[in-house]
MIFI-9473 format. One record per residue (C-alpha): residue number from 1; residue in one letter; x, y, z. Coordinates in Angstrom, 1 decimal, always signed. Example, Ala and Ser with C-alpha at 12.3 -4.5 7.8 and 13.67 -1.06 7.14 Angstrom:
ATOM:1:A:+12.3:-4.5:+7.8
ATOM:2:S:+13.7:-1.1:+7.1
This chain:
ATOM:1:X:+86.4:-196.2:-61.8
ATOM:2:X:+88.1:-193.8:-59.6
ATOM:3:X:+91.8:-192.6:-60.8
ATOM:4:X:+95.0:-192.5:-58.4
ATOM:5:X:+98.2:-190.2:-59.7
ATOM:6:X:+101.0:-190.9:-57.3
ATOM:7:X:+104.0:-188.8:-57.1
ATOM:8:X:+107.7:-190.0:-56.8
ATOM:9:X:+106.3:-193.5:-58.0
ATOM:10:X:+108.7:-196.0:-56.9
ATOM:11:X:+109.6:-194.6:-53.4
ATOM:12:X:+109.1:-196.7:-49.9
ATOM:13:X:+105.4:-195.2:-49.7
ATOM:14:X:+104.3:-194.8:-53.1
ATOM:15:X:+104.8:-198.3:-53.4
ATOM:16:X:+102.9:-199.7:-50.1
ATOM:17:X:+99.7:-196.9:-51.5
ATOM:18:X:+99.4:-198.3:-54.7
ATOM:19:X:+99.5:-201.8:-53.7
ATOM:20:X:+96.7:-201.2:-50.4
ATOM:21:X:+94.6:-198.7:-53.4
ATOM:22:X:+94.7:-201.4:-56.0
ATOM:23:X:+93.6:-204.2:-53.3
ATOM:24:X:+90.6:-202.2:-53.3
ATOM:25:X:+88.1:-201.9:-55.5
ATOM:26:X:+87.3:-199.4:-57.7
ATOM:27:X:+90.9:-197.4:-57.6
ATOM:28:X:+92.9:-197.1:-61.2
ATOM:29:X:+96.7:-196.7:-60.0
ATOM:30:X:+99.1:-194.1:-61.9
ATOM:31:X:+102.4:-194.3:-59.7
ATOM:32:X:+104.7:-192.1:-61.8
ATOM:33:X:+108.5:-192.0:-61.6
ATOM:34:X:+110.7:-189.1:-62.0
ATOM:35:X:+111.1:-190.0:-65.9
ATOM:36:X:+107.4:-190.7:-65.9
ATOM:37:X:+106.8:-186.8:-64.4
ATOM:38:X:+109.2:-184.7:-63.6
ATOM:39:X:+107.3:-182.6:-60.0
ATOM:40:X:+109.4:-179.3:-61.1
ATOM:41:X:+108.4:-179.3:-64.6
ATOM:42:X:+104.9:-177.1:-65.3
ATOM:43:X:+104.4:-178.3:-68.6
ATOM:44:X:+104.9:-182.5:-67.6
ATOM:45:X:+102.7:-181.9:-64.4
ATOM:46:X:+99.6:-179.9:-66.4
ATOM:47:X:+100.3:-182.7:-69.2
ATOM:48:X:+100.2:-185.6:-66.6
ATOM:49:X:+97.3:-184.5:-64.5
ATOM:50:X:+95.5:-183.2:-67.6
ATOM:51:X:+96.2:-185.9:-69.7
ATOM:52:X:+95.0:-188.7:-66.3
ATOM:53:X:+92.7:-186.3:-65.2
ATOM:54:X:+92.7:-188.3:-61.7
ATOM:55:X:+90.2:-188.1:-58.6
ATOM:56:X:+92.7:-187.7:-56.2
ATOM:57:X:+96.4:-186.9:-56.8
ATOM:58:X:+99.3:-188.1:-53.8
ATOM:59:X:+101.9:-186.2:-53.8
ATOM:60:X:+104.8:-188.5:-52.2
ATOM:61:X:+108.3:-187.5:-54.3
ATOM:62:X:+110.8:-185.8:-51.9
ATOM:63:X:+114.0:-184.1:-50.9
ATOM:64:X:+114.9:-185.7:-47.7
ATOM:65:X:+116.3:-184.2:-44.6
ATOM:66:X:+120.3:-184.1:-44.9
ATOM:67:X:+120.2:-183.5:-48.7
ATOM:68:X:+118.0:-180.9:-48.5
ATOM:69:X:+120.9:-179.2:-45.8
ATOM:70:X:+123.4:-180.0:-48.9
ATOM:71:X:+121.5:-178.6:-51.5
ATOM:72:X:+118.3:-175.5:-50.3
ATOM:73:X:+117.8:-174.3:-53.3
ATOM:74:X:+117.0:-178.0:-54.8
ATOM:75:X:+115.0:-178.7:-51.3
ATOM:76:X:+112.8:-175.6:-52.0
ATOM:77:X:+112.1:-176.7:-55.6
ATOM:78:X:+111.3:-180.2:-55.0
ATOM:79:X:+109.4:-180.1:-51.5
ATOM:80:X:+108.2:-176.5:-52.0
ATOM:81:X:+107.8:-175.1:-55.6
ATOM:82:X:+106.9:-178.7:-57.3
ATOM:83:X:+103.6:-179.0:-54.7
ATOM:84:X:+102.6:-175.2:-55.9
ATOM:85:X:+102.7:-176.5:-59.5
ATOM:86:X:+100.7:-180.1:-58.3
ATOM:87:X:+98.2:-178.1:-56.1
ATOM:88:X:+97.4:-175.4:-59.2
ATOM:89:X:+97.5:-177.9:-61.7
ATOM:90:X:+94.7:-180.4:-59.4
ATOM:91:X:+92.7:-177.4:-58.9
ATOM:92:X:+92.3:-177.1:-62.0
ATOM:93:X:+90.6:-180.0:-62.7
ATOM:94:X:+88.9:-180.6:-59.7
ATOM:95:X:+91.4:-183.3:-58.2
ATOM:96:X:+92.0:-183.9:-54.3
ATOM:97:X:+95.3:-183.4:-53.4
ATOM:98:X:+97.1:-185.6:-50.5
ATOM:99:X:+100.0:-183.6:-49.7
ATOM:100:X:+102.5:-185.6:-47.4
ATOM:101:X:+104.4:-183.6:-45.4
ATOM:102:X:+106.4:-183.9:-42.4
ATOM:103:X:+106.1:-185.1:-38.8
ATOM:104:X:+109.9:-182.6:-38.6
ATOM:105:X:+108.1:-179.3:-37.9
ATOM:106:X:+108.1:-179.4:-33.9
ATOM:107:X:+110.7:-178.8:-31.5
ATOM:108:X:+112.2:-180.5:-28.1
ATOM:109:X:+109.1:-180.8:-25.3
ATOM:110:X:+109.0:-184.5:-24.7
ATOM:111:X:+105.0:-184.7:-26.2
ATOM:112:X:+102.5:-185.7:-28.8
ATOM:113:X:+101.9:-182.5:-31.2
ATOM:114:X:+98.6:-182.2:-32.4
ATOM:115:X:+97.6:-180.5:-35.5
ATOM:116:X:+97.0:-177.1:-33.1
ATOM:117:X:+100.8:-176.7:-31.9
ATOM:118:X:+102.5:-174.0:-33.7
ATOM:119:X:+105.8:-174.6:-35.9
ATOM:120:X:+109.1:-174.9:-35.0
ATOM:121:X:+111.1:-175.0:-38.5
ATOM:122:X:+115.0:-176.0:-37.7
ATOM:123:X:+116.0:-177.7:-40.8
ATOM:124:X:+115.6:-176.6:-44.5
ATOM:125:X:+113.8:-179.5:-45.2
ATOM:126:X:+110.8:-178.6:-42.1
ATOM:127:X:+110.8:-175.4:-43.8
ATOM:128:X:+110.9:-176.4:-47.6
ATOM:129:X:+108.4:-178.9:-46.3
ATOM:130:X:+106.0:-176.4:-44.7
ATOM:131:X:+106.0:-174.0:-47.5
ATOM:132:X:+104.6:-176.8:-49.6
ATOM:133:X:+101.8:-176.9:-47.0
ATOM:134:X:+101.4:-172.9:-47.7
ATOM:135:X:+101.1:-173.8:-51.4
ATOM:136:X:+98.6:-176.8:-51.0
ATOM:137:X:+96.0:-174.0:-48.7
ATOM:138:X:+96.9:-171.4:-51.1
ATOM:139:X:+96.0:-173.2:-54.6
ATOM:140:X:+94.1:-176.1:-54.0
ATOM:141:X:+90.7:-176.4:-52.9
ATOM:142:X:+89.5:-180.1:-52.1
ATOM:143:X:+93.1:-181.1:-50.1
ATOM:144:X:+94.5:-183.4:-47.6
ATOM:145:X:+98.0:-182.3:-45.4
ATOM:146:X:+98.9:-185.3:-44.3
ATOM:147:X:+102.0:-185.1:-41.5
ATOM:148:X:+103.4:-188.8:-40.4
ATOM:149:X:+105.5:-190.8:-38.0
ATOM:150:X:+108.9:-192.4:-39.1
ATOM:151:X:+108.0:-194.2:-41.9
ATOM:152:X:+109.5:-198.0:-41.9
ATOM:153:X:+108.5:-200.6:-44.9
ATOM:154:X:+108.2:-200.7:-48.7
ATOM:155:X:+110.0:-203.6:-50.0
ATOM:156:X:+113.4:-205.1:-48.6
ATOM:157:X:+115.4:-203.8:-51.4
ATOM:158:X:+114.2:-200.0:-51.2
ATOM:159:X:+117.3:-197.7:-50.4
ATOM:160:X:+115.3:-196.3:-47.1
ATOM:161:X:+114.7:-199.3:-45.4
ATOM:162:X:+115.2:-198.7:-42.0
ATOM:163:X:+113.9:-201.9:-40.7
ATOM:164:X:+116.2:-204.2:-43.0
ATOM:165:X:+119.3:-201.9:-42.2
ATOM:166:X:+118.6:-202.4:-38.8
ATOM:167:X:+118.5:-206.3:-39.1
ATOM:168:X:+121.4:-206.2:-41.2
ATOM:169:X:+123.4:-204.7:-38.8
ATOM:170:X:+122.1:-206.8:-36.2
ATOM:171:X:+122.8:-209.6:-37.8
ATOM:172:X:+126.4:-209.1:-38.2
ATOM:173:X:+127.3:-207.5:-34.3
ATOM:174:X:+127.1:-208.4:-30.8
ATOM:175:X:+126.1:-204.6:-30.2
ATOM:176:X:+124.7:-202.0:-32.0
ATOM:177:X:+124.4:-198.2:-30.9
ATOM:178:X:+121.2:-195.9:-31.0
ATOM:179:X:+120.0:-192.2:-29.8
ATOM:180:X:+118.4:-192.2:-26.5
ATOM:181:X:+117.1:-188.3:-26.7
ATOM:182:X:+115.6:-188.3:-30.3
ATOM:183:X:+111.5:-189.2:-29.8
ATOM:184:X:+109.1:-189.9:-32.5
ATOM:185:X:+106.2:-192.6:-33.8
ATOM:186:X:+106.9:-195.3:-35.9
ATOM:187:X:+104.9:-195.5:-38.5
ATOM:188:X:+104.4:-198.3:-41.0
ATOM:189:X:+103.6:-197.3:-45.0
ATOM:190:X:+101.0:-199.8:-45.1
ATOM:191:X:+98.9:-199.1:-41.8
ATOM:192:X:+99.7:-194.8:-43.4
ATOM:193:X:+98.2:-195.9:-46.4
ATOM:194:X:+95.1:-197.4:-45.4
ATOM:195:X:+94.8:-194.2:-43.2
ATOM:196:X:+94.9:-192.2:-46.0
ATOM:197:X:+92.4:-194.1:-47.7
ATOM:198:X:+90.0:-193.6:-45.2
ATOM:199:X:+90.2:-190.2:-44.8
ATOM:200:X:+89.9:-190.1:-48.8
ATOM:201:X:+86.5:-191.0:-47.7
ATOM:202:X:+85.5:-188.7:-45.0
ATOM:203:X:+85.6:-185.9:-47.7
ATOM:204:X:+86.4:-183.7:-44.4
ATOM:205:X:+89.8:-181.8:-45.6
ATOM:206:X:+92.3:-180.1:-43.6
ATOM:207:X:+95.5:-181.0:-41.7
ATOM:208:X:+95.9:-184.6:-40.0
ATOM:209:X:+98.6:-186.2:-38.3
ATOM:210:X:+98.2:-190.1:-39.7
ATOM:211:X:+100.7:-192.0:-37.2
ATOM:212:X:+100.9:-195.4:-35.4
ATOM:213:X:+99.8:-195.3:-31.6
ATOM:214:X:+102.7:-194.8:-29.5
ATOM:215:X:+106.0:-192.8:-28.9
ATOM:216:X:+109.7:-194.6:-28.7
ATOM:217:X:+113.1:-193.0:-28.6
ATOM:218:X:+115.4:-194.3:-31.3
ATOM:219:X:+116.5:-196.6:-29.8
ATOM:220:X:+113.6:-198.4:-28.1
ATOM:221:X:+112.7:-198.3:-31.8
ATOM:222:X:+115.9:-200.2:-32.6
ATOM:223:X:+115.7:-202.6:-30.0
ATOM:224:X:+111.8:-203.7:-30.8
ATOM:225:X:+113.2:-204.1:-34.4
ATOM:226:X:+116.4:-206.7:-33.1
ATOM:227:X:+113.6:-208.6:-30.8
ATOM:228:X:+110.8:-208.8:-33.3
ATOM:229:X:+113.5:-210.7:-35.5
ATOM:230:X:+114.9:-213.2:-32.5
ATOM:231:X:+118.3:-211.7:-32.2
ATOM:232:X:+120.0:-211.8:-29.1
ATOM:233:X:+122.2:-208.2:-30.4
ATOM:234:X:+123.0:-205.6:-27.6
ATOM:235:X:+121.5:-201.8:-28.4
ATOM:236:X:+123.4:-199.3:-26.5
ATOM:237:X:+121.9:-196.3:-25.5
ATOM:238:X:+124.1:-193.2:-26.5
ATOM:239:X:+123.4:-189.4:-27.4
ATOM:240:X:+122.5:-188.5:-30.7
ATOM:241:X:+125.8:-186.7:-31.0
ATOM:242:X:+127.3:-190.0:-31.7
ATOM:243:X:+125.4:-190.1:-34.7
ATOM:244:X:+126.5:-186.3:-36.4
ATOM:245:X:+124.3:-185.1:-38.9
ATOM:246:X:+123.8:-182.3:-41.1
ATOM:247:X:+120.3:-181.1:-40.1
ATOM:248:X:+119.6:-180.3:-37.0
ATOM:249:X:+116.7:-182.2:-36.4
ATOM:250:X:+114.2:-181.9:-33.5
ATOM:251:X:+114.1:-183.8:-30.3
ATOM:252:X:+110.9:-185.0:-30.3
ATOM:253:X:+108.4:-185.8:-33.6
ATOM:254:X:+105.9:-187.7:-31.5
ATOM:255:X:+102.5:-187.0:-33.4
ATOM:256:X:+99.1:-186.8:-31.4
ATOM:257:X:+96.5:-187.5:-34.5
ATOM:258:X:+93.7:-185.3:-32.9
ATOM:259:X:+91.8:-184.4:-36.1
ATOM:260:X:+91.5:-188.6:-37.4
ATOM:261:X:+89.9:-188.6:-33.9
ATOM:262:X:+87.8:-185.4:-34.1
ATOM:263:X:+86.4:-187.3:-37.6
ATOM:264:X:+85.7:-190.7:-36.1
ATOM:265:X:+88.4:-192.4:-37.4
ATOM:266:X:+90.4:-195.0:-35.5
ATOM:267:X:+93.6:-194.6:-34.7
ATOM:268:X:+96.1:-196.8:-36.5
ATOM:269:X:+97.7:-199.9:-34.2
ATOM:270:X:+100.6:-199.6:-32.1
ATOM:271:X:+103.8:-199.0:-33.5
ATOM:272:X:+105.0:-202.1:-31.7
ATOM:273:X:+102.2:-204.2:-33.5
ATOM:274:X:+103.0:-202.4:-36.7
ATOM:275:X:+106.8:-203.4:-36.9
ATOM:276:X:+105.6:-207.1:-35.4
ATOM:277:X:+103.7:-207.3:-38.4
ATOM:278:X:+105.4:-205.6:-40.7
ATOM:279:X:+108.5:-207.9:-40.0
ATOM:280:X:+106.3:-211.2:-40.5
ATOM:281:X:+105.2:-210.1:-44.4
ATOM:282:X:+109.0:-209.8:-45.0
ATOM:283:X:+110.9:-212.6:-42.8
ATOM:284:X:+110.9:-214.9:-45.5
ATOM:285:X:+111.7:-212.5:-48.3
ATOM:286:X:+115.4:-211.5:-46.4
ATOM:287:X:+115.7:-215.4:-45.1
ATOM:288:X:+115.3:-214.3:-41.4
């Protein structure tokens, strides 16, 4: 039986990997907490992976964007340092590493970046985040870099859960507000899992955008969420200034997956079809 170590254990996409791996067969799941493994700690990551020795290691724990603007140092150790220490410690025992990084490393032309577009690193956390990607070609021979869309699911009660917020606050307004200039690809944690798995199998490694099909501005992203869920709630368009933030994040994160197709792979659905689908596993669960 093949052995899964998954980083940051209980976060949104941890969670959707090790329940798509463990619906297939053949996968033995270690999703590891911060007390289970501390990322920054040498001697717990050589003991975990040593001790597990796992086929294929995911490395999903985080510093997210506005944090890392409050706190570089901690950004840099988490999304930077802590891969270096994964990446060495996997190639030491001959483990594939699935580093997820960012979709956050691009800049303002309304388009889908491939894999071949050069870096545009505005925020500490696209750079923190990139540096991990140095790491991972630097120490780690049999990888993955995996860059996604905006990740949406996990379950309803996870702290990130941009779908439920958005229902939520739906719920309880006439009109809701949302960015018209900020562009991306909504991505669902279960359609980026079973990407992931498949190109677990393709043995081909490298860099891979793994996004749903499509491109939305924020709040065409909103206002699919609000419909998909039968509420009548108004989403005004307004500029992302409304919304002031601490990291200047780019304009557009729309991902072209060029290398999934270059490897045969299909793309992953629609981002529409994703949050349609996504919505009708949970509906129930938040008595919508």
């Amino acid at each position: 039986m093949r052995k899964m170590l998954i980083t940051g254990g209980r976060g949104m996409l941890a969670s959707d990997l090790a329940k798509s791996m463990q619906a297939e067969s053949g996968w033995e799941i270690h999703a590891l907490s911060r007390s289970e493994m501390d990322v920054t700690d040498a001697a717990q990551v050589r003991r975990a992976v040593e001790g597990i020795r796992p086929d294929v290691v995911v490395h999903t724990a985080v510093l997210h964007v506005d944090a890392a603007e409050d706190d570089p140092e901690k950004a840099y150790l988490l999304n930077a340092w802590a891969t270096r220490l994964l990446a060495r410690a996997c190639d030491r025992v001959g483990a594939t590493l699935v580093y997820i990084s960012t979709c956050g490393l691009f800049g303002h032309e309304q388009k889908g970046y491939t894999e071949y577009d050069p870096v545009i690193l505005k925020t500490v956390y696209a750079r923190s985040k990139y540096e991990g990607e140095v790491y991972v070609n630097q120490h780690c021979e049999r990888h993955y870099i995996v860059r996604p869309g905006w990740l949406f699911g996990g379950s309803i009660s996870h702290a990130k859960n941009f779908v439920v917020k958005r229902y939520e606050e739906a719920k309880s307004k006439t009109d809701v507000s949302s960015a018209c200039d900020k562009f991306g690809t909504p991505t669902y944690t279960g359609d980026l899992a079973r990407g992931i798995s498949s190109l677990l199998e393709t043995g081909e490694y490298g860099v891979y955008h793994v996004a749903n099909g499509g491109a939305a501005s924020r709040v065409e992203y909103v206002r699919h969420i609000i419909e998909c869920f039968g509420l009548k709630t108004n989403v005004s368009e307004v500029e992302s200034s409304h919304f002031p933030r601490k990291a200047n994040v780019p304009d557009c994160e729309v991902l072209d997956c060029l290398n999934m197709r270059y490897v045969g792979l299909p793309g992953l659905p629609d981002w529409r079809e994703a949050i349609a689908a996504y919505i009708g596993e949970i509906r129930a669960d938040i008595g919508a």
